[in-house]
PyMOL CGO cylinders between C-alpha atoms (Angstrom):
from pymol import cmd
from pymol.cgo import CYLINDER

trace = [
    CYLINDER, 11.87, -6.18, 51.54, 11.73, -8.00, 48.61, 0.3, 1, 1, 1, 1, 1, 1,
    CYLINDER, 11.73, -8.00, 48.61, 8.03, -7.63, 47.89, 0.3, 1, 1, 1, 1, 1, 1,
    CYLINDER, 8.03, -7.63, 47.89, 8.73, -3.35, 48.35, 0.3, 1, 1, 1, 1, 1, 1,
    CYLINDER, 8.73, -3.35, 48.35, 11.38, -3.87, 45.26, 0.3, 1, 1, 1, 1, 1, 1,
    CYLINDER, 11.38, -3.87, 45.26, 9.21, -6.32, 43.47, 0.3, 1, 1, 1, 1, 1, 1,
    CYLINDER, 9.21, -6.32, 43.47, 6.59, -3.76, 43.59, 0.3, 1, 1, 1, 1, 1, 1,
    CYLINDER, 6.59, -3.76, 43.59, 8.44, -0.58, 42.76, 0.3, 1, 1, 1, 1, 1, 1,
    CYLINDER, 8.44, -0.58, 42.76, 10.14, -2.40, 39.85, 0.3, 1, 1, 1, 1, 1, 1,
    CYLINDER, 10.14, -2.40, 39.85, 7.06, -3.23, 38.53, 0.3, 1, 1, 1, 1, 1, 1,
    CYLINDER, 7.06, -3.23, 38.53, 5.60, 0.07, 38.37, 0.3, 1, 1, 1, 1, 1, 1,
    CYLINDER, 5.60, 0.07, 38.37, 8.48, 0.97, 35.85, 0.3, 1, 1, 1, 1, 1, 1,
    CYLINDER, 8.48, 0.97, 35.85, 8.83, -2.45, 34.06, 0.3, 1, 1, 1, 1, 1, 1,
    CYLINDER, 8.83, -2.45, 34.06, 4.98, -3.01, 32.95, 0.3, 1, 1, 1, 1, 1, 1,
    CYLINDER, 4.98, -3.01, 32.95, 4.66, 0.30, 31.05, 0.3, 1, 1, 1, 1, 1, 1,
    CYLINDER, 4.66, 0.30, 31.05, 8.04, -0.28, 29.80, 0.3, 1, 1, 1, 1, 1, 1,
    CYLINDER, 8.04, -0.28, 29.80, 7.37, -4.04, 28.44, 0.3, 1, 1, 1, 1, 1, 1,
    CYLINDER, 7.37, -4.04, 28.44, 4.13, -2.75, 27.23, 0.3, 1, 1, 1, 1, 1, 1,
    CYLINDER, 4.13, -2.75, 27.23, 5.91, -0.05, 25.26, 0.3, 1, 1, 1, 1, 1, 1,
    CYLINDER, 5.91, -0.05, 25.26, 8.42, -2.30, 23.66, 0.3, 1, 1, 1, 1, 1, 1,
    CYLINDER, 8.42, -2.30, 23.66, 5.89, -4.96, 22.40, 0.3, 1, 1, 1, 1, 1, 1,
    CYLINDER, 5.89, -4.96, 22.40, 3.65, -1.76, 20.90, 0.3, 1, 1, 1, 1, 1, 1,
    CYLINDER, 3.65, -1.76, 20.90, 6.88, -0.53, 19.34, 0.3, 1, 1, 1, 1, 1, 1,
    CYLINDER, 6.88, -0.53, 19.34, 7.75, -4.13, 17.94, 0.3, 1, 1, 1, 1, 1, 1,
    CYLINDER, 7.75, -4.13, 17.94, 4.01, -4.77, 16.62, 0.3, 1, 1, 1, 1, 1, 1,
    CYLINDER, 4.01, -4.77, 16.62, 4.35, -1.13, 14.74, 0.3, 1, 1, 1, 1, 1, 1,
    CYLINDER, 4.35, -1.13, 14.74, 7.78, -1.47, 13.32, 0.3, 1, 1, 1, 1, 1, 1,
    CYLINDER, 7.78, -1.47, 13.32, 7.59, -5.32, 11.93, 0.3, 1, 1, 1, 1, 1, 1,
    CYLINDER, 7.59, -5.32, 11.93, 3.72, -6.15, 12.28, 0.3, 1, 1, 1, 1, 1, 1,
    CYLINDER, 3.72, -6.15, 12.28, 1.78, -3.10, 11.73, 0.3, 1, 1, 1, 1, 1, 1,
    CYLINDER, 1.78, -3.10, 11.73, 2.46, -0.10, 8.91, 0.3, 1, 1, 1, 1, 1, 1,
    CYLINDER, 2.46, -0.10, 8.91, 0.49, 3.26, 9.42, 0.3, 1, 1, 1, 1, 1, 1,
    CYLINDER, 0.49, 3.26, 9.42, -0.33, 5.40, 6.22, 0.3, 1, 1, 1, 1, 1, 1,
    CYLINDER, -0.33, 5.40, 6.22, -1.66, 8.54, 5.23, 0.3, 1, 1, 1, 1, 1, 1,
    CYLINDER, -1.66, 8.54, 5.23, -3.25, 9.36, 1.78, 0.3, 1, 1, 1, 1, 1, 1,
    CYLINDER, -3.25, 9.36, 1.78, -2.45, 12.65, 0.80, 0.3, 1, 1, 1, 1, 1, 1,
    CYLINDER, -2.45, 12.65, 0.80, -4.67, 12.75, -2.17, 0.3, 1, 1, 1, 1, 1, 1,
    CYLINDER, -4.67, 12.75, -2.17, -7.96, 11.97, -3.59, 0.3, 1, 1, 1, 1, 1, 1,
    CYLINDER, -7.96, 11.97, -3.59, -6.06, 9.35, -5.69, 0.3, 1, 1, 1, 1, 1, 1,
    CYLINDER, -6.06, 9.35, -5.69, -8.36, 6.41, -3.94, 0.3, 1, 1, 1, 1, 1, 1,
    CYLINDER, -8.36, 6.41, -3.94, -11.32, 8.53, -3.32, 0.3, 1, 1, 1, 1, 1, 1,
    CYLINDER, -11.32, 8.53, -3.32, -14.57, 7.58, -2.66, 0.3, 1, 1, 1, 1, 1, 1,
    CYLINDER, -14.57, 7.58, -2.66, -12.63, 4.14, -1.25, 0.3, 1, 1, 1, 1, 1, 1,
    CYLINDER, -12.63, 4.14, -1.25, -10.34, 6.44, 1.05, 0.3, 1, 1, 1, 1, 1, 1,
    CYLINDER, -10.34, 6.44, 1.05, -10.75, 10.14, 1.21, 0.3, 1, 1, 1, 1, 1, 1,
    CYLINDER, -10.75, 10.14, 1.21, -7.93, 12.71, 0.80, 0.3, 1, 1, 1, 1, 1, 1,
    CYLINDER, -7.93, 12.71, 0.80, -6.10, 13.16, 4.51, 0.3, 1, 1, 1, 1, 1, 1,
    CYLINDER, -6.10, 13.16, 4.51, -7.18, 9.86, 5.88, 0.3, 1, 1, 1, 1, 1, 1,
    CYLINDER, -7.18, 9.86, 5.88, -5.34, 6.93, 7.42, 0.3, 1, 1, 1, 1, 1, 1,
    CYLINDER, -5.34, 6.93, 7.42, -4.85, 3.66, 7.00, 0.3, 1, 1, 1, 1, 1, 1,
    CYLINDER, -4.85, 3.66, 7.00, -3.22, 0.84, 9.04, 0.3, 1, 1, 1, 1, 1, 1,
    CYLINDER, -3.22, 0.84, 9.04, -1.78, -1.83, 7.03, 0.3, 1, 1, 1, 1, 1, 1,
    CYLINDER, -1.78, -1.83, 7.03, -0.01, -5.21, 7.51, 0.3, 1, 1, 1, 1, 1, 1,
    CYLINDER, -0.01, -5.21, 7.51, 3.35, -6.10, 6.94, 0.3, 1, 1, 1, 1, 1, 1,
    CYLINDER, 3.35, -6.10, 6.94, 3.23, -9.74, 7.35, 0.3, 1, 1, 1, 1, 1, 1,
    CYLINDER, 3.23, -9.74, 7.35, 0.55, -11.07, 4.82, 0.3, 1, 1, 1, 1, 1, 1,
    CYLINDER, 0.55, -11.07, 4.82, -0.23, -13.53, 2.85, 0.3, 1, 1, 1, 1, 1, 1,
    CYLINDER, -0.23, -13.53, 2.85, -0.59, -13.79, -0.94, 0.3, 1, 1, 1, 1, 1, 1,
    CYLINDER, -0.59, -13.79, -0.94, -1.50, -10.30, -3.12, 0.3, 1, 1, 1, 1, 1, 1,
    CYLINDER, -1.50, -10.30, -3.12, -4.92, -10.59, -4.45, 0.3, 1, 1, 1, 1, 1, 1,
    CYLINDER, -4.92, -10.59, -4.45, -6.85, -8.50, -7.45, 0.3, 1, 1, 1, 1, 1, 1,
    CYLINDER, -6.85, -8.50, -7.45, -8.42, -6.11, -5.49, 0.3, 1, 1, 1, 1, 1, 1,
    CYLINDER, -8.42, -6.11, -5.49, -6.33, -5.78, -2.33, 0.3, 1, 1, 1, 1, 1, 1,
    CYLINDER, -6.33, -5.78, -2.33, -5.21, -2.29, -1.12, 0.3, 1, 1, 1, 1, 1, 1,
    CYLINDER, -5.21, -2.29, -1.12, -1.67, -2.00, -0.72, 0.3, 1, 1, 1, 1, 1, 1,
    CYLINDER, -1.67, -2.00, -0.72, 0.92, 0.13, 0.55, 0.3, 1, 1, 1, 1, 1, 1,
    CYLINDER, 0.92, 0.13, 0.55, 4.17, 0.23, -1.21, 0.3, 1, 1, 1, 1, 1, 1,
    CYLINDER, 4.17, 0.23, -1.21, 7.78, 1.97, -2.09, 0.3, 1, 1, 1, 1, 1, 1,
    CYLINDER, 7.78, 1.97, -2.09, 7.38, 3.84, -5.64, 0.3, 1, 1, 1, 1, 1, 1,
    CYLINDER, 7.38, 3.84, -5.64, 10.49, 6.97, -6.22, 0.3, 1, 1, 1, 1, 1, 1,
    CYLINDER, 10.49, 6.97, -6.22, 11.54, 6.61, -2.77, 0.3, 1, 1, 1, 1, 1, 1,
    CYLINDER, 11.54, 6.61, -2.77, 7.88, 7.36, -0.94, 0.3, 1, 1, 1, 1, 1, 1,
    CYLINDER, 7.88, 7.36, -0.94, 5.15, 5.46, 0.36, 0.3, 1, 1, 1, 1, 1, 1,
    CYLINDER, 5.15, 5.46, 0.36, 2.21, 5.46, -1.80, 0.3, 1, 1, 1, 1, 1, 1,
    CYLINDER, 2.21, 5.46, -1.80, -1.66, 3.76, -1.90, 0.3, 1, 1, 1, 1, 1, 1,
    CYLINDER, -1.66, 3.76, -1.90, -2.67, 2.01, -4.63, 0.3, 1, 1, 1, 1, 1, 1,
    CYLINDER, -2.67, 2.01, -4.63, -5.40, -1.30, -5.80, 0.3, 1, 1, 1, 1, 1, 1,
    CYLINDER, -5.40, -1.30, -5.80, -3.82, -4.15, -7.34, 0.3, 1, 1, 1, 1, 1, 1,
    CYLINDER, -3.82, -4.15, -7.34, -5.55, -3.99, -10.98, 0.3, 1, 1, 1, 1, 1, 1,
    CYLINDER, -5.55, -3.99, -10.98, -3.54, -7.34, -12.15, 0.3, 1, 1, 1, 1, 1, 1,
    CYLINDER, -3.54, -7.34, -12.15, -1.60, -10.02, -11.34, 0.3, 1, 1, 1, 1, 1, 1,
    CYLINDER, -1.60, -10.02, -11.34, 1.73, -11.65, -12.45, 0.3, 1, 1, 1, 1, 1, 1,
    CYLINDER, 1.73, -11.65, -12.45, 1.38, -13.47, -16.11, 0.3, 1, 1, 1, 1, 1, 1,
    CYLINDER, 1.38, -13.47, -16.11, -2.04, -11.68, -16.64, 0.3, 1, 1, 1, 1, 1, 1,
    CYLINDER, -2.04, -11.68, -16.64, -2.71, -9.20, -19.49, 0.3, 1, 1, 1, 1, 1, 1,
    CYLINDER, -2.71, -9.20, -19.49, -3.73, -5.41, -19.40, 0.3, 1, 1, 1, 1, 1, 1,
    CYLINDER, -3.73, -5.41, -19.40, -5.95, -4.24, -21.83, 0.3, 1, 1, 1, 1, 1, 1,
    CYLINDER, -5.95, -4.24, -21.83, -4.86, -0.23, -22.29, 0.3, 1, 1, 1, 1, 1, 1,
    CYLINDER, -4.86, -0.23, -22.29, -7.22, 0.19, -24.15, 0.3, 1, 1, 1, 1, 1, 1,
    CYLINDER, -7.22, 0.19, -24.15, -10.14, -0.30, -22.08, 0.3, 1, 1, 1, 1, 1, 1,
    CYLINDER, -10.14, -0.30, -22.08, -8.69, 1.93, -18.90, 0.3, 1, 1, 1, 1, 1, 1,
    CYLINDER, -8.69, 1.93, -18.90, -9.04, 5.15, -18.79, 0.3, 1, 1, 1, 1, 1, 1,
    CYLINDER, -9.04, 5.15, -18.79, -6.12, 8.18, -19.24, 0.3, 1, 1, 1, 1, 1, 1,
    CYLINDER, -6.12, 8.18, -19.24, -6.17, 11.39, -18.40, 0.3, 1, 1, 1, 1, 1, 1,
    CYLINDER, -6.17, 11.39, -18.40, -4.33, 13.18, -21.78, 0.3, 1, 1, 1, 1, 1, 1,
    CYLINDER, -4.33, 13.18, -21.78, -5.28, 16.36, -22.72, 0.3, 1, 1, 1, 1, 1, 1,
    CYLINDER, -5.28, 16.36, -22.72, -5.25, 15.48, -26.31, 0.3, 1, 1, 1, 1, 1, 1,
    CYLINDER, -5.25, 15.48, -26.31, -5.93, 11.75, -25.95, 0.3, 1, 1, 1, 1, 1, 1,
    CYLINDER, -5.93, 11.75, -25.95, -2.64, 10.73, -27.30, 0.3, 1, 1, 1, 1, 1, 1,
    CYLINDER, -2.64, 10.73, -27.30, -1.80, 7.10, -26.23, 0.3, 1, 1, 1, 1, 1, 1,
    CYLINDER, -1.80, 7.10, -26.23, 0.90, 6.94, -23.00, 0.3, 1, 1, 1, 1, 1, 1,
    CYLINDER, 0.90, 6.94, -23.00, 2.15, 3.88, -24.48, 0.3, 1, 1, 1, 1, 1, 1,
    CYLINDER, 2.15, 3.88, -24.48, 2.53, 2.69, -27.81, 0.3, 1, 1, 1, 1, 1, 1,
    CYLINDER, 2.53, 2.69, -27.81, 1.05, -1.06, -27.15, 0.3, 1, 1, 1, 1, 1, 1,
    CYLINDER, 1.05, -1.06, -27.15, -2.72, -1.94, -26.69, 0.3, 1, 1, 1, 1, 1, 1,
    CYLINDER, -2.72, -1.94, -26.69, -1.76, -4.59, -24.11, 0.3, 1, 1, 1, 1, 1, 1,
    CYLINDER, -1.76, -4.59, -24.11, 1.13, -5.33, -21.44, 0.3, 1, 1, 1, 1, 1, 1,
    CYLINDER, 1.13, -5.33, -21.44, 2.07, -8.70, -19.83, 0.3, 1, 1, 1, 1, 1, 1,
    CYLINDER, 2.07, -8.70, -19.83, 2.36, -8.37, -16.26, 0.3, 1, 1, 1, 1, 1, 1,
    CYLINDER, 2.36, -8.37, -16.26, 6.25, -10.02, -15.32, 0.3, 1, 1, 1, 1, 1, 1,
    CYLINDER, 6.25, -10.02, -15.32, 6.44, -12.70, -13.11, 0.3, 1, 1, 1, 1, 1, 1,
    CYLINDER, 6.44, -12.70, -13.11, 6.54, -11.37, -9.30, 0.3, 1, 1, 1, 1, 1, 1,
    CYLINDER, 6.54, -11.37, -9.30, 4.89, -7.81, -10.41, 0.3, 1, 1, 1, 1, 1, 1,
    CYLINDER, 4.89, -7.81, -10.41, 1.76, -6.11, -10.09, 0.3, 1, 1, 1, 1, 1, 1,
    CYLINDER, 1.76, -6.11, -10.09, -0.02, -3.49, -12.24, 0.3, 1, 1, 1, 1, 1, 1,
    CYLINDER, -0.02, -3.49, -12.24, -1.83, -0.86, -9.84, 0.3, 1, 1, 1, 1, 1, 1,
    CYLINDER, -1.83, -0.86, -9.84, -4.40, 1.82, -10.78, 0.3, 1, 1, 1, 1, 1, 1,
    CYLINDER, -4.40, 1.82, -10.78, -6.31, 4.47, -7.75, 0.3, 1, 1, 1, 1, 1, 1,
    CYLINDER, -6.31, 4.47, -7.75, -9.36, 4.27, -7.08, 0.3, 1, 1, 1, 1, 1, 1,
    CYLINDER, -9.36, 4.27, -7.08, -10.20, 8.01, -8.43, 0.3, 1, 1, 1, 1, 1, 1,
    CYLINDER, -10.20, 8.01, -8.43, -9.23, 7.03, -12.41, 0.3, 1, 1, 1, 1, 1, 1,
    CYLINDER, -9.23, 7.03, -12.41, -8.98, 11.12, -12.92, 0.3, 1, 1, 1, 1, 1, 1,
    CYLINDER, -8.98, 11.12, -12.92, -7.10, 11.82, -9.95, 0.3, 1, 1, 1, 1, 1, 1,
    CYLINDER, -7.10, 11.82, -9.95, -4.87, 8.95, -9.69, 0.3, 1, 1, 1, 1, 1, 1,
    CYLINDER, -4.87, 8.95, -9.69, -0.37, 9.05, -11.10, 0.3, 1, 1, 1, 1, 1, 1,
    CYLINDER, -0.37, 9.05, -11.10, -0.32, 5.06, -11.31, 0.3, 1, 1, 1, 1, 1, 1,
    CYLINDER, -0.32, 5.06, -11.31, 0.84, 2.02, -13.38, 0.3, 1, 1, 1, 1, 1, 1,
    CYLINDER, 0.84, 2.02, -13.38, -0.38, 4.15, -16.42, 0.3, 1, 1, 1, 1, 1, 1,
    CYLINDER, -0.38, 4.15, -16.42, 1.96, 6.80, -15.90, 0.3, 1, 1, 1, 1, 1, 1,
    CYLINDER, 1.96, 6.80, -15.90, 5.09, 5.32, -14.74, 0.3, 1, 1, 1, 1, 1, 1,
    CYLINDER, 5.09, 5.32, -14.74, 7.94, 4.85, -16.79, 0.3, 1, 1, 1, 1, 1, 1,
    CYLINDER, 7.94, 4.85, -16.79, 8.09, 1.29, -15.68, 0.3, 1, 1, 1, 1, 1, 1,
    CYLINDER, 8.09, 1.29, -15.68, 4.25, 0.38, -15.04, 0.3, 1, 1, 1, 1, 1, 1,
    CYLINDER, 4.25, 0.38, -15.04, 4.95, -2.47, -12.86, 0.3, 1, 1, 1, 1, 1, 1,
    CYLINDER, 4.95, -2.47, -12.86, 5.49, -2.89, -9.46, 0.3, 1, 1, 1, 1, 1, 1,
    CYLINDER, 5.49, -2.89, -9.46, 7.63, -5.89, -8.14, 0.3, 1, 1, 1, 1, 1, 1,
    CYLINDER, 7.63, -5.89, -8.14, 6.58, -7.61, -4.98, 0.3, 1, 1, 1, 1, 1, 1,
    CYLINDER, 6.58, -7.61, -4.98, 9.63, -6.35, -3.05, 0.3, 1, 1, 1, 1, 1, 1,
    CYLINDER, 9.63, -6.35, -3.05, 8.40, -3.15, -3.22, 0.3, 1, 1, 1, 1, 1, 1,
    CYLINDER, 8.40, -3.15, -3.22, 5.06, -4.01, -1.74, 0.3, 1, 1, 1, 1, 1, 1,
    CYLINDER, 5.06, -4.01, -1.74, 5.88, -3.18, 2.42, 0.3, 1, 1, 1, 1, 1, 1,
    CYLINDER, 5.88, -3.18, 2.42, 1.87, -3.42, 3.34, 0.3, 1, 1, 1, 1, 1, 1,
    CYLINDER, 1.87, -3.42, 3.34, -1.24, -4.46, 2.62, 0.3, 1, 1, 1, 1, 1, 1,
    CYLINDER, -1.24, -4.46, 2.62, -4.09, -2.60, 4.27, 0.3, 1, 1, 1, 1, 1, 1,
    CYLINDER, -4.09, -2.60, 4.27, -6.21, -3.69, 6.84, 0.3, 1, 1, 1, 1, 1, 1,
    CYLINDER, -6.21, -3.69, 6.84, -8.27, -0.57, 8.28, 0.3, 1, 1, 1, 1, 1, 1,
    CYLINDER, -8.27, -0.57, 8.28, -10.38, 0.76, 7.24, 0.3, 1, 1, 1, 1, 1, 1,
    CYLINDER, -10.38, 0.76, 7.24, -12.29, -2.35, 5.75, 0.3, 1, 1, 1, 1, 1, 1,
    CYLINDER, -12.29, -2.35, 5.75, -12.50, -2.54, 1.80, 0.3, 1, 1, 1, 1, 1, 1,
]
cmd.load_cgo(trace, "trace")
């Protein structure tokens, strides 16, 4: 008798175990993301997605992340690190008229912030644009993991 409930409670408790440990992996472990635009083209194209991790370790230059920015998700690189220096002046803007964004040749990154820029420099609303260029390491929610840099 027992082995007959043994056996018909596994039938429902497997799948159901095996759903709950997906579900846990994808709402604290795992982060899936979609890039809606050619911002990080030819890196990611337009309408693909990403996986990313939540639990990482430190934020290097280079690393793709995934992060909060005016309440959405959005894809960017990180182009510098806390305490380093941007030189304005040698990215590149995309003004009609070539009138500086900002009235400095050089920002400070803060302590616990990153400065990200897309991929596609033409294509891309990033740490140039933004009112407040910096992104603080709160925001950050993912870094990305598939596909492969």
């Amino acid at each position: 008798m027992m082995k007959a409930v043994w056996r018909h409670l596994k039938v429902w408790l497997v799948p159901l175990l095996v759903t709950l440990i997906i579900f846990l992996l994808m709402r604290f472990v795992f982060l899936f993301g979609y890039v809606p635009t050619a911002s990080m083209e030819p890196t990611l194209e337009q309408d693909s997605f990403i996986l990313g991790v939540r639990v990482f370790s430190e934020i290097k230059k280079g690393d793709i992340v995934i992060f909060e920015h005016g309440g959405r998700l959005l894809v960017k690189r990180i182009a510098a690190l806390p305490g380093e220096t941007v030189d304005l002046s040698a990215i590149t803007y995309m003004t009609t008229l070539g009138i500086p964004i900002r009235d400095t040749d050089a920002l400070i990154v803060p302590e616990d912030c990153y400065y990200l820029l897309g991929d596609n420099t033409q294509n891309s609303i990033d740490s140039r644009y933004w009112e407040d260029p910096f992104v603080n390491r709160e925001q950050i929610v993912a870094k990305m993991i598939y596909p492969a840099k």
